[in-house]
C-alpha positions in Angstrom: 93.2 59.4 259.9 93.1 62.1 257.3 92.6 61.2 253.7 93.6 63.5 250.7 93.7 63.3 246.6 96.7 61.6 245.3 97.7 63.2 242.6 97.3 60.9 238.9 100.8 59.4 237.8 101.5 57.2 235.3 102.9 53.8 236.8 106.3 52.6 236.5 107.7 49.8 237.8 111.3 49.5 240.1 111.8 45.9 239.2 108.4 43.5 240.1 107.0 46.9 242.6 104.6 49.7 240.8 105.0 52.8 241.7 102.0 55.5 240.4 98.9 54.9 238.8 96.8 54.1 241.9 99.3 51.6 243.5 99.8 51.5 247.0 102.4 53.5 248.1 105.4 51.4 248.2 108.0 52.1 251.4 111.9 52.2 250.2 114.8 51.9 253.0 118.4 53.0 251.8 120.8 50.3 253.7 123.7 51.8 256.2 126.3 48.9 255.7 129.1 49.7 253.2 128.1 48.5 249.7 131.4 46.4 249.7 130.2 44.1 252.5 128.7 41.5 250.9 127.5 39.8 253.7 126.6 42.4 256.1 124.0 44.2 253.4 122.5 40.9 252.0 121.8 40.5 255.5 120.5 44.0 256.3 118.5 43.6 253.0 116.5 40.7 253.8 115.9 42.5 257.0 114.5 45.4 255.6 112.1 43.3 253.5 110.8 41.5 256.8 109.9 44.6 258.0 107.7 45.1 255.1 110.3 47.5 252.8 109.5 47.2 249.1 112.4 48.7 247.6 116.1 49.2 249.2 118.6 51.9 248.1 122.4 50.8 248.4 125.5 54.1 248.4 127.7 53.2 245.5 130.4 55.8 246.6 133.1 54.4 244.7 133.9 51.8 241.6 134.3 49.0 244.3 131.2 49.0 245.6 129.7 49.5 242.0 131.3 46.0 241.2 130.6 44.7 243.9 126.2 45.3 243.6 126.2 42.0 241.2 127.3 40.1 244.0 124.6 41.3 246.6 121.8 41.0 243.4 122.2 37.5 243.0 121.4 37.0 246.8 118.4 38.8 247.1 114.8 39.2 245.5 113.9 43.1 246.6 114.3 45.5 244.0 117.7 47.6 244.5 118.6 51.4 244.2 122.0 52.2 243.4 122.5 55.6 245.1 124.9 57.4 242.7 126.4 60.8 243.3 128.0 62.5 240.4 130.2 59.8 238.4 128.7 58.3 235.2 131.1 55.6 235.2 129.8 54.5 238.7 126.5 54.6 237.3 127.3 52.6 234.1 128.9 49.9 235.8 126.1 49.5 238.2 124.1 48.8 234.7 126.9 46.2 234.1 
């Protein structure tokens, strides 16, 4: 295995996981269920997590999946991405 110089960042963190500053390099997923299906990316969450992902990005294409990411928070403990192209108002009521 080849080793190299990591470059020196200042940490951050994406909700309990730090990223920079020496950390382990964390490993994000970005889920392929629709962010409206409650059930179906709660589930697909949690499986990411088993597998040992630190961080899961959810597509908030539209203002009914961005109201709908409260619902799938309160069911899980990973640290979530909302993965927002181009529409503040998505964005601020993902904040919500």
């Amino acid at each position: 295995m080849s080793t190299f110089e990591r470059r020196r960042t200042r940490q951050i963190h994406i909700g309990n996981i730090p990223i920079g500053g020496g950390t382990p390099i964390s490993v994000q997923s970005m889920c392929n269920t629709k962010t409206t299906d409650t059930e179906a990316t709660v589930r697909q969450i949690r499986e990411l997590a088993a597998a040992g992902c630190d961080i899961v990005r959810l597509a908030v294409p539209d203002m009914e999946a961005a109201k709908n990411l409260g619902n799938i928070i309160r069911q899980v403990k990973t640290p979530l991405v909302a993965d927002i192209h181009f529409d503040y108002k998505l964005a601020l009521e993902a904040m919500a």
